[in-house]
N, C-alpha and C positions, 0 to 999 in steps of 0.2 A: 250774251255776246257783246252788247253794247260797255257795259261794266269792265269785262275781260279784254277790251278793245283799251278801255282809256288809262286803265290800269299797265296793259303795255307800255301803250305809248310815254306815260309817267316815268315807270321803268327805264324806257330807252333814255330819254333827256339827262334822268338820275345816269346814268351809267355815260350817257356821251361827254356832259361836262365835267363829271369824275375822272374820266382819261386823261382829258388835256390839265387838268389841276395835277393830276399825279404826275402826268407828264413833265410838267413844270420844277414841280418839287425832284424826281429824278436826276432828270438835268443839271437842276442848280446843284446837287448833290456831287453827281457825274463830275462837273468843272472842278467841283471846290476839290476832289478826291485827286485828277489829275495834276491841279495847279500844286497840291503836296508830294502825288509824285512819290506816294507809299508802295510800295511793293506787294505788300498783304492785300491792296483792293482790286488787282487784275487777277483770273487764272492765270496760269501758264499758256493760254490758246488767246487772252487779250479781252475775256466777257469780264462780266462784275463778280466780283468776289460775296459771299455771303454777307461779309462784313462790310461790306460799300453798299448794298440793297438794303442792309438793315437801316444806313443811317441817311435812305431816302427816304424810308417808311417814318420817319420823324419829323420832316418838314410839315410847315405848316401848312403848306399848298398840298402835301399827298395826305396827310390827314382830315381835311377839307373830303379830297377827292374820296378818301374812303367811305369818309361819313355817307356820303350820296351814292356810294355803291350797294352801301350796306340798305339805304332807304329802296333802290335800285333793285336790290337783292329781293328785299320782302314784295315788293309790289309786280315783279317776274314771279315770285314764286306763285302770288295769285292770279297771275294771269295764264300759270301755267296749267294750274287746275279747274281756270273755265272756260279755255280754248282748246283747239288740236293746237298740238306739238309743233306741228310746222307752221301757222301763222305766231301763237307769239312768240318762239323764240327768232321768229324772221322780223317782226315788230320791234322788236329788244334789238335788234342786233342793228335796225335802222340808226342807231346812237352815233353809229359812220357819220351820218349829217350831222349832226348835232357834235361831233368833236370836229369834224374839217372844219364847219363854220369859227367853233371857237378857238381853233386853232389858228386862224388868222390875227385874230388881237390878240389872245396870249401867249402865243410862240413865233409869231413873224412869220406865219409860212405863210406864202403864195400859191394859192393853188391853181394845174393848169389847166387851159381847156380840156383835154383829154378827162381829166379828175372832177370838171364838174360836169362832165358828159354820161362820164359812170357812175357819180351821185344820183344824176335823173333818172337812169335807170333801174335804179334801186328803189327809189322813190316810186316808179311809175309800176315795177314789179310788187312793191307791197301794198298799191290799190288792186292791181287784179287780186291776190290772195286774198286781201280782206271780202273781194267781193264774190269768189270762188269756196271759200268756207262754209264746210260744212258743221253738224253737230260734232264736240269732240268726244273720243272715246272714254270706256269708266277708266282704264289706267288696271283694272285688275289681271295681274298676272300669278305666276306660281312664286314661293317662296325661293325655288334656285336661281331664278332671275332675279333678284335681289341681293344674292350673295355673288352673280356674277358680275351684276355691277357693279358691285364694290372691288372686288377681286380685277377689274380691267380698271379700274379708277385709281386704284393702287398702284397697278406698275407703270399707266400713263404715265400720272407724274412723276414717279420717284424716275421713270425711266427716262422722262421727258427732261427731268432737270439734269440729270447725266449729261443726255445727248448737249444739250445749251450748252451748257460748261464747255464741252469738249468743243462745239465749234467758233465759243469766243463771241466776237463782233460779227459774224455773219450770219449770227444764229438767232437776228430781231424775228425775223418770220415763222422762223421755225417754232420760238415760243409764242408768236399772239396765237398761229396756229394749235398747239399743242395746250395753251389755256382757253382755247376757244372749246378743245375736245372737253376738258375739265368743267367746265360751265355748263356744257349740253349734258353730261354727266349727271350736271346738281341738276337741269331741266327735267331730266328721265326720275330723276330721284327723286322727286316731287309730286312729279305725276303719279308715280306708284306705292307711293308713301303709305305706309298702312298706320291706324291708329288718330287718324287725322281729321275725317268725319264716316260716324260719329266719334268724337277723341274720349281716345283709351291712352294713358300716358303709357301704361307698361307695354302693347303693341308697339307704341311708338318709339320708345327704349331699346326696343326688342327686335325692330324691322333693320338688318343689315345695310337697306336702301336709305336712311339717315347715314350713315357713318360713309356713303356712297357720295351724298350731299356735302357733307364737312371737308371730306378728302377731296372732291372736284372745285367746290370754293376756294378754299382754304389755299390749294396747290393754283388753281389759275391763275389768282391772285399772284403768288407769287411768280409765276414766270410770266403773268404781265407787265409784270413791276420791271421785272430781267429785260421784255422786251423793248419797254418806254426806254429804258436808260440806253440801250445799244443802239438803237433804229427808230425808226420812222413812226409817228403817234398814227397818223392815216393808213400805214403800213403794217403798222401791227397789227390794229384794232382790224383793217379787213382781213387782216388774216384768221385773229380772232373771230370775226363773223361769219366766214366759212367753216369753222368748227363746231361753234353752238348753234349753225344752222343744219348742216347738209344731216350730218347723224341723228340728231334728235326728230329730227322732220321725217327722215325713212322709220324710223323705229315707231314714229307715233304711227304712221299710215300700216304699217308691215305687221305689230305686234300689237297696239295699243286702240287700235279700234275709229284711228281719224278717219274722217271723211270728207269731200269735199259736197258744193250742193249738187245736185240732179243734171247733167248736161253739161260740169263747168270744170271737169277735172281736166280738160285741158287745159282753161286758164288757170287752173292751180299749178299745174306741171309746168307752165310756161313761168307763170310768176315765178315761182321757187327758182328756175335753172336760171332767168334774169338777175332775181335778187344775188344771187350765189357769182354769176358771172359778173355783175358792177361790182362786189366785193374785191374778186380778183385783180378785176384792172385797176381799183382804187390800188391795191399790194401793188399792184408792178411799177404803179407810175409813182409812188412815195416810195419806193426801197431806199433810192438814198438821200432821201432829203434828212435821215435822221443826222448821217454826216455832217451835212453840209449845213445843218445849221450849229450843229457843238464845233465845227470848225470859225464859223461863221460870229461867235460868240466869245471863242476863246481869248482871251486878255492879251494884249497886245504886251509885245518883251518891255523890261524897261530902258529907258536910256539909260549911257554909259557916260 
């Protein structure tokens, strides 16, 4: 427990100052693409074009951010095979603090009472859960559950990056949300990993629920990248945390065998619908500060 506790926490910090780094690098990307004023880098609805996200994933602040998601990556993934489901991807997903904080010095935001009101509650929700935790489950399910994951991991995102496109610049939430689905995705896919201990390389080749993991990484990544560049880094990211928390957390309880201890599943109940609900308010109360700072930033005309 202790292990799979610090290992989270490691995770969250990896994955909180990765944001606002990516954050950064998007941004500067964002300006420099409008200050040219290419045609090819909007939709038609006003989001980023494929070819304007590509060439934020090159800065050297989103490269930064990646490397530490990727570190991020690996030490969730171990935290997800020695916890239940609902404490560390709720642990992981605490990363909320850890970009609001650093999104102060590296983005200029100000954050407002209301936003560190619902930070503390986030914070104060994932002491009850750690201390409501129970043993986690084995993760062993049937082999059509793993091709169903894949199979719903597929049309999330291919259908998730549709819907984005199509709403343009009002669509930051809808993707931290829909890469948060993506991420709890790789969560579940981990958990039920076959081939893994004891490892058998050819089960693990062979289990659908890897290729479940690649296609939820892989795709959240990208419409996280969509959502930094449109909107709000606090705004995304909890909307992100209500994705990779609420589904992975029923599924481990529901299918995968979590628990919490003897007498304290109320305070697991309560913690979880806490953490879930600070995430939310942190979303509403940053929606548009992703605006107002690329307005806030934009280059001033020249004299004539």
């Amino acid at each position: 427990m202790i292990i799979g506790l610090v290992t989270a926490v490691a995770a969250s910090t990896c994955y909180g100052v990765g944001s606002v780094l990516q954050a950064v690098g998007s941004r500067r990307s964002a300006r420099a693409e409008a200050e040219r004023a290419e045609p090819d880098q909007l939709t038609e609805h006003g989001g980023p074009s494929l070819s304007s996200t590509a060439k934020a994933v090159v800065t050297w602040e989103f490269l930064l951010g990646t490397v530490l998601d990727f570190v991020g990556f690996l030490l969730g993934a171990l935290s997800a095979r020695l916890l239940p489901l609902f404490l560390s991807q709720t642990v992981i997903s605490a990363n909320l603090v850890i970009t609001a904080v650093c999104s102060i010095k590296l983005l200029g935001i100000r954050l407002k009472r209301p936003e560190w009101a619902a930070i503390g509650v986030v914070c104060g929700a994932l002491v009850m859960l750690a201390v409501a935790a129970g043993p986690e489950g084995t993760g062993t399910t049937p082999m059509a559950t793993h091709w169903w994951l894949l199979l719903i991991s597929v049309v999330l995102i291919a259908g998730g990056s549709l819907l984005v496109r199509r709403l343009g610049r009002s669509g930051a939430i809808v993707a931290g949300l829909l890469s948060g689905l993506g991420f709890g995705a790789l969560g579940i896919g981990v958990r039920i990993l076959d081939g893994v201990d004891p490892f058998d390389l050819g089960r693990l080749l062979g289990d659908p629920a890897l290729y479940a993991i690649l296609v939820g990484g892989i795709g959240g990544m990208y419409l996280h990248t969509v959502a930094l560049q449109i909107g709000s880094v606090n705004g995304a990211t909890a909307a992100l945390v209500v994705g990779e928390t609420v589904v992975p957390g029923v599924v481990g309880v529901v299918w995968l065998g979590d628990a919490t201890r003897d007498g304290l599943a109320w305070l697991g109940l309560l913690g979880f619908v806490l953490a879930v609900a600070g995430a939310v308010a942190v979303a509403h109360y940053g929606e548009g500060e992703g605006a107002l700072q690329l307005e806030s930033r934009s280059p001033e005309p020249a004299a004539h």
